[in-house]
C-alpha positions, 0 to 999 in steps of 0.5 A: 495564405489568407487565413494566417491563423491555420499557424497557430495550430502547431502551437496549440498542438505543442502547448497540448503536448506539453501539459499532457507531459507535466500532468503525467509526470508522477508516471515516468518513473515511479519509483518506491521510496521511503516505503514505511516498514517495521522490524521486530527484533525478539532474539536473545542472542547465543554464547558461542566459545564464551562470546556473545552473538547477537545475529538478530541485531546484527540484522536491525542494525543493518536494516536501520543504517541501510541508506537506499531510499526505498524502505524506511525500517521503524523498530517495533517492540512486539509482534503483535503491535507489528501486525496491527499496525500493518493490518491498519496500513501504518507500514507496509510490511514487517519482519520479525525475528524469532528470541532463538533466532542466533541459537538456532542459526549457528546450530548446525555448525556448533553441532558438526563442531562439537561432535567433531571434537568429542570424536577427536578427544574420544580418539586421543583417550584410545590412544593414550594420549588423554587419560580416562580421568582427565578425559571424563573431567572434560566431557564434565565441563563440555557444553551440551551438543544442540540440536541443530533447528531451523532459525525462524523469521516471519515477514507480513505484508498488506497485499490488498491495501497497498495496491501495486505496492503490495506486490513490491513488499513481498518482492523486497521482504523475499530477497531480503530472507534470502539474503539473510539466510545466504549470511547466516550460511556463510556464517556456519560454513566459515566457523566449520572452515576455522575448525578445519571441519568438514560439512557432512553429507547430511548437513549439507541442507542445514548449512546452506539452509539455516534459516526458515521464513514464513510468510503471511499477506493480509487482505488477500485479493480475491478474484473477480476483483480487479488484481488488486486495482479496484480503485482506478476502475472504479473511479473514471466511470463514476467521474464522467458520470458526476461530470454530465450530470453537472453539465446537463443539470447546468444547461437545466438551470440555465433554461429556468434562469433565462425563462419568463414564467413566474415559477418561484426561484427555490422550488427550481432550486429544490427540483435540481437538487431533487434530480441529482440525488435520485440521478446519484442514487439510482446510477450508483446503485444500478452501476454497482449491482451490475458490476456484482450480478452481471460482470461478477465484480466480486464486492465483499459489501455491494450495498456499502459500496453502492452508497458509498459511490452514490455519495461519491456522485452526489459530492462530485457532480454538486461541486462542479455545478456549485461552481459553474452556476457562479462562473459557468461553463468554464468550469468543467474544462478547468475540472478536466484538466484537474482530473489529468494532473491528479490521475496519475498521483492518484491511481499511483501508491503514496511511496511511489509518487514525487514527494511534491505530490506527497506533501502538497497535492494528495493530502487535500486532492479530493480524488486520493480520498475518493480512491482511499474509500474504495479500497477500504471498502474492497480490499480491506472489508470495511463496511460504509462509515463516516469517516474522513472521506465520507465527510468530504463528500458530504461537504461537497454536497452541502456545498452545492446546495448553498450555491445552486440555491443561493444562485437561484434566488440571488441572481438575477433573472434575465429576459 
């Protein structure tokens, strides 16, 4: 065959295929682990036969020297600090348990229990085998038969800031209630069977159910709202946007570098800059309110997000052709495959990603920060502000201006 380059060809296919696979690595199995969650431990304990129960902690401890890897319990001291610090995205969800938690747990058996035994006492004192006095000298110093009530707990979760994590939480924070209500009604079933107690009819549901949770998501997603996905939607649209941008605003200075007329350096400068603000600007604004008005996108704060996202564009599209009026073209494949090896650490929750990607790729990538804002901005209602990843932005912009101009009048013209 004369052209023996056509071999190549399966290589170039392979050497594609192979960096294809290592850029979705963080894909193949993402599973959560070390998810941030917080317990709330207020019950005080109850007295059963002159021994002390502690179910709730019983609970923390069991949570706290779990050795699966999925959640990583943190002991919170009030409930109040809890929901902060899930409402603010410190932990991803919390269980609190209520200061009558044991009481009320073990009330339905101590109830059966006690009321058996008074019957049986009561029986003996017919029978002559209690005397009357010793008999009402026992009721003296009998305990108060309880009221049988439901033991409570409350679970909260962030649905909206977590993402596809959210959906995880509540699934974990659910089985988990289950399981402690299956334990606390074994405890009640084994106490009736020590006894040698029967469960009447009636009881049945307060032993097999002993244990009440009440659930509560913050920052619902509401509809028309992406089911919680906004961030990878709203993210490759406003990438390739900034990347043709780029492009055309670099074959631009590409033509006004290699052009003779005698125009001064800077006013070209001034005018790339000037065509990627108002590009930015207008796209950002128009793509949003096309989102909201037409699709029926449903943004808490269109006018935040469209400025957001205009910065977004302006930052983007400015770092890239910072660099490739420097280097060249090159430079947006290079950004391209950038963008392969980050999406999917990037479209995926934090605790769901390799902790390679946790510590040393999310941290600084500018698509995390990007993602991050957006999901303030939709899920969590916040309004546009300075923040860490706004400023980044800013940067990038501040970066292109002293590099596009900088090129312009430091490099030379050519004829």
């Amino acid at each position: 065959m004369k052209n023996k380059r056509i071999w190549v060809v399966p290589l170039i296919t392979t050497l594609i295929l192979l960096i294809f696979a290592t850029a979705f690595y963080p894909a193949y199995n993402p599973k959560p682990h070390d998810i941030p969650m917080a317990i709330v431990n207020l019950d005080k304990g109850t007295e059963v036969q002159g021994k002390k129960i502690e179910i709730g902690k019983q609970i923390e401890q069991k949570m706290m020297e779990n050795d699966q890897s999925t959640l990583d319990w943190h002991k919170v001291s009030s409930e109040a600090e809890a929901i902060k610090q899930v409402k603010n995205g410190t932990y991803a969800g919390a269980i609190v348990i209520d200061k009558h938690f044991s009481a009320h747990a073990l009330s339905p058996a101590q109830s059966i229990i006690m009321k058996d035994k008074q019957q049986e006492m009561a029986t003996k004192v017919a029978s002559g085998e209690i005397p009357p006095q010793m008999a009402a000298q026992l009721q003296q110093q009998a305990p108060k038969i309880p009221q049988i009530e439901k033991a409570t707990m409350a679970t909260y979760y962030d649905e909206g800031g977590q993402g596809q994590l959210g959906r995880v939480v509540q699934q974990a924070l659910t089985q988990m209630t289950e399981r402690i209500n299956a334990t606390v009604s074994k405890q009640n079933s084994n106490a009736l069977a020590q006894n040698k107690v029967s469960i009447p009819s009636q009881q049945l549901d307060a032993i097999a159910h002993p244990v009440e949770a009440q659930s509560t998501a913050y920052h619902p997603i509401k509809s028309n709202q992406a089911n919680g996905n906004a961030s990878m939607v709203l993210f490759m649209p406003v990438w390739l946007a900034s990347m043709i941008t780029a492009v055309v605003l670099y074959f631009n200075y590409k033509k006004n570098k290699t052009s003779a007329h005698p125009k001064p350096r800077l006013l070209f400068a001034g005018l790339t800059l000037l065509i990627d603000f108002a590009a930015s600007t207008l796209g950002a604004f128009a793509y949003v309110y096309f989102l909201h008005g037409v699709l029926n996108f449903n943004f808490p704060n269109p006018l935040a997000t469209a400025l957001f996202i205009s910065l977004a564009v302006a930052g983007f599209s400015l770092l890239v052709l910072g660099i490739m009026v420097w280097v060249g073209i090159i430079a947006a494949p290079l950004f391209l495959l950038f963008v392969f090896f980050s999406m999917q650490a990037v479209m995926l929750p934090f605790a769901m990603v390799p902790k390679f990607y946790q510590q040393y790729i999310l941290p600084w990538n500018p698509f995390k920060h990007y993602t991050s804002e957006i999901t303030r901005l939709i899920y969590l209602n916040h309004g546009f502000t300075l923040n860490a990843n706004t400023w980044m932005f800013i940067a990038f912009i501040l970066f292109g201006i002293i590099s596009i101009t900088s090129a312009y009048y430091f490099k030379k013209f050519k004829s």
